[in-house]
N, C-alpha and C positions, 0 to 999 in steps of 0.2 A: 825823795819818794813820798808820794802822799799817802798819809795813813788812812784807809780803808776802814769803813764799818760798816755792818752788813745786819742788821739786825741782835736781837737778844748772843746771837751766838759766835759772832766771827768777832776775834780781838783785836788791837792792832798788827800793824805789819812794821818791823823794826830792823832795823840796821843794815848790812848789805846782803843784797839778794846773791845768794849760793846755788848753782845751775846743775841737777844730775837727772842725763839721763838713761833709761834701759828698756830694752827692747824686750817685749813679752810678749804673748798673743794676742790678749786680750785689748793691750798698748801701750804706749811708752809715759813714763810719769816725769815729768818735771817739775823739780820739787823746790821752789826758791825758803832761803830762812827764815822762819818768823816765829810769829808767837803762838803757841800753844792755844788751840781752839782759830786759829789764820782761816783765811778762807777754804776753800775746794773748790774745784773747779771742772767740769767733766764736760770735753769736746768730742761731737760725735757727725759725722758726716762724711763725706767722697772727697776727692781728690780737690774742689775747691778749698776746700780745710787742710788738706794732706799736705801738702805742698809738694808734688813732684818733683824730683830733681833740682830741687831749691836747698843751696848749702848741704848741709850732713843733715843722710839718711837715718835715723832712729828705727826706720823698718822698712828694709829691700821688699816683705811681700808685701806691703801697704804703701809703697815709695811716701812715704813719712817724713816732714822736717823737723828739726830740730827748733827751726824759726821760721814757721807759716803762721800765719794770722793767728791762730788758740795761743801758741805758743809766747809771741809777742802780749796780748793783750793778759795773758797771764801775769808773765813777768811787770807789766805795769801797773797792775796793778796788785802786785803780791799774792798773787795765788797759787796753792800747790796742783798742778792742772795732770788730769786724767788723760791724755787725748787718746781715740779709740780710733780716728779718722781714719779713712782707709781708700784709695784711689780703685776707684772702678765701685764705689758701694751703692748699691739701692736700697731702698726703703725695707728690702726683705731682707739684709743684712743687722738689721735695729734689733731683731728678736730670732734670726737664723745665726745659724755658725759662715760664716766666711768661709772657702776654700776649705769646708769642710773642718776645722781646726779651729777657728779664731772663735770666742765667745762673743756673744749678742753684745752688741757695742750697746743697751739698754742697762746692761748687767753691768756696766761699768757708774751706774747711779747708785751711788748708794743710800742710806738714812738720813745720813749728816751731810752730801751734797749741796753747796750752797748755791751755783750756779751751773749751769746745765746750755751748751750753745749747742745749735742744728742747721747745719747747712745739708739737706739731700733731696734727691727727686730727678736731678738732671741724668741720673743713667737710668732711671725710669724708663724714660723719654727713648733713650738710647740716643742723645745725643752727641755721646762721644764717639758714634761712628756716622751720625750725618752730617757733621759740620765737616769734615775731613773729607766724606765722598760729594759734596758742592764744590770743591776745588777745581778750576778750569785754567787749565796750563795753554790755553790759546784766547784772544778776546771775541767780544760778541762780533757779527753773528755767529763766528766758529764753534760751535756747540751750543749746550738746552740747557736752558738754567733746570739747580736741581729743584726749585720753588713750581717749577710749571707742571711737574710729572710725582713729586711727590705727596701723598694723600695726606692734608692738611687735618688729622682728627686729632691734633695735639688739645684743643681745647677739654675733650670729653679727657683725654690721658691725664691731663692736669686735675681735672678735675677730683678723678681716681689716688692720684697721685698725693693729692691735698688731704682726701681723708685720711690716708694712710698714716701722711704727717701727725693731722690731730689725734687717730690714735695715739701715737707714740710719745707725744706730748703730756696725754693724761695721762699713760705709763709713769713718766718722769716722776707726774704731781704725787701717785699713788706711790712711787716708790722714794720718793723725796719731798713729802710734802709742804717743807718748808724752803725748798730751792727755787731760783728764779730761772723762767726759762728765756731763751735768746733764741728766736730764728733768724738767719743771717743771709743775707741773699745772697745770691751768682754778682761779680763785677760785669762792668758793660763790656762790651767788646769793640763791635763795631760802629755803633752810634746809625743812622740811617741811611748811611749809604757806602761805606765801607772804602778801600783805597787800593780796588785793582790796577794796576799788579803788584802792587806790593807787598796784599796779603791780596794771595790767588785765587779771591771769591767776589763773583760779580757784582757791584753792587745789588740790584735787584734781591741777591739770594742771600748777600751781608743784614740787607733791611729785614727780609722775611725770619733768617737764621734769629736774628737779637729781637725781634717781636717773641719768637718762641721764651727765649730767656727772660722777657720783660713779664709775659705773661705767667709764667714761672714764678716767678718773684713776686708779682701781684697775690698770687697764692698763696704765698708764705706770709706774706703780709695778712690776708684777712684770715689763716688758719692762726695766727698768732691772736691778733680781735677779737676771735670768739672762743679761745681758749686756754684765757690769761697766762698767757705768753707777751711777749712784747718783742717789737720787727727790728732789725739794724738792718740799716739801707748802707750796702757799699755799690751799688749801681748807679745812683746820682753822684758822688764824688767822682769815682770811678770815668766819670762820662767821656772827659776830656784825655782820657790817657789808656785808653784801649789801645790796638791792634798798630791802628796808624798813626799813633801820637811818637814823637822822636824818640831814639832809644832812651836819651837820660832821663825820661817821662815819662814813660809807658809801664804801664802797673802792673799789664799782662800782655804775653805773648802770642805771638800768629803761629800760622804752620810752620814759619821757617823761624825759631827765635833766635833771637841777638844776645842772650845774657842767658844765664845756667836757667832752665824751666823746661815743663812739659809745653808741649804746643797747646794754643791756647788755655794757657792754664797763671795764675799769677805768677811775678817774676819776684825776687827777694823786695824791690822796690812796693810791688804793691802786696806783700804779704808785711812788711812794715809798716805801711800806710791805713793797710788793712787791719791789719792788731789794735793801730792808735784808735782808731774809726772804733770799734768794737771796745775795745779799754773803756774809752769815754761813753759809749752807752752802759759800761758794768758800773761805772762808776756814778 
């Protein structure tokens, strides 16, 4: 284990990491052992963070892993991690109660917070119900792509979408002003032209589908630029092992998946890869 230093305030991190965790509202803590003054760590985002149905749940109403990407890149890097991540969260979840109950996943930053990661925006979009209704159970010409008939204003939603972020970023700075902030992108999916039938989305509407997502992520990127944040790309690594890459390589799943995961959402494989990927930018 490499010993970590984080500035005037985080000590090292010592001996063998010890794993507990507990289910709250607010979120689950996983607390590896170290030293006195160790890092903190406070993950906060949607169901790309969450890890659906990936290993042990930590929270049925947030389908929470125990080993989704925060959780991994914690542990490598010794930190006692906050996660607040929550499947199904939008940017109105950051500073709202969730389901009525859950506290503002922002609340979970505190003074001494050293690191702070943000993946959110895609249920903004609502795109965990248009990727799903582009699904065409018969081949072209047998049905309408859903690219030809749906209103293409995601650019102006992103847009909206982005400030939202940079609020809630300089939230973090004012509420942790000494914490580093991390926004983390969407993985790829289908790369540009997708692998129907295998995942039951036309190519043309796999291409437009992952345009939305890239663009997405480009926005995370320059919200992060202009407001001393810094971006972790798992969309280029990600590239080669989307949707249609063989199962013992594929980091995220389709609509029909082959290994414990939500549909398209990462599989244990690429929430492992995804931890390392993010570790090494914490580090």
């Amino acid at each position: 284990m490499m010993v970590k230093k984080f500035g005037a305030r985080a000590g090292g991190v010592l001996g063998t990491l010890a794993l507990a965790a507990a289910t709250v509202a607010a979120g689950a803590v996983v607390a590896p052992a170290q030293a006195e003054d160790g890092l903190t760590m406070v993950a906060i985002g949607d169901s790309q963070a969450a890890g659906p149905l990936v290993t042990t749940q930590n929270s049925w109403d947030c389908l929470r892993s125990d080993d989704n990407w925060p959780s991994v890149a914690a542990r490598t890097i010794g930190a006692t991690l906050t996660d607040v991540t929550c499947s199904g969260a939008t940017t109105s979840d950051l500073t709202g109660r969730r389901f009525g109950y859950m506290a503002p996943q922002l609340d979970a930053v505190k003074p001494d917070t050293d690191i702070v990661t943000i993946t959110i925006g895609a249920n903004d979009l609502n795109l965990g119900v248009l990727v799903p209704s582009c699904m065409q159970p018969l081949p072209a010409p047998f049905g309408i792509a859903c690219s030809s008939y749906q209103p293409d204003t995601y650019s102006s939603q992103i847009d909206a979408v982005g400030a939202r972020i940079a609020s809630a970023v300089q939230s973090v700075h004012t509420r942790a002003p000494g914490a580093r902030v991390y926004l983390v992108s969407y993985y790829t999916y289908w790369g540009t032209s997708g692998c129907y039938p295998i995942d039951p989305i036309w190519s043309v509407d796999a291409k437009w589908l992952q345009g939305i997502f890239d663009r997405l992520n480009a926005k995370l990127a320059a919200v992060a630029a202009s407001n001393g944040a810094s971006y972790v790309d798992l969309a280029t690594p990600s590239r080669d092992h989307g949707v249609c890459a063989p199962i013992a390589t594929k980091w995220v799943e389709g609509l029909i998946p082959t290994s414990a995961a939500s549909p398209y959402h990462p599989n244990a494989l690429g929430n492992r890869e995804g931890g390392a990927i993010v570790a090494a930018a914490l580090d």
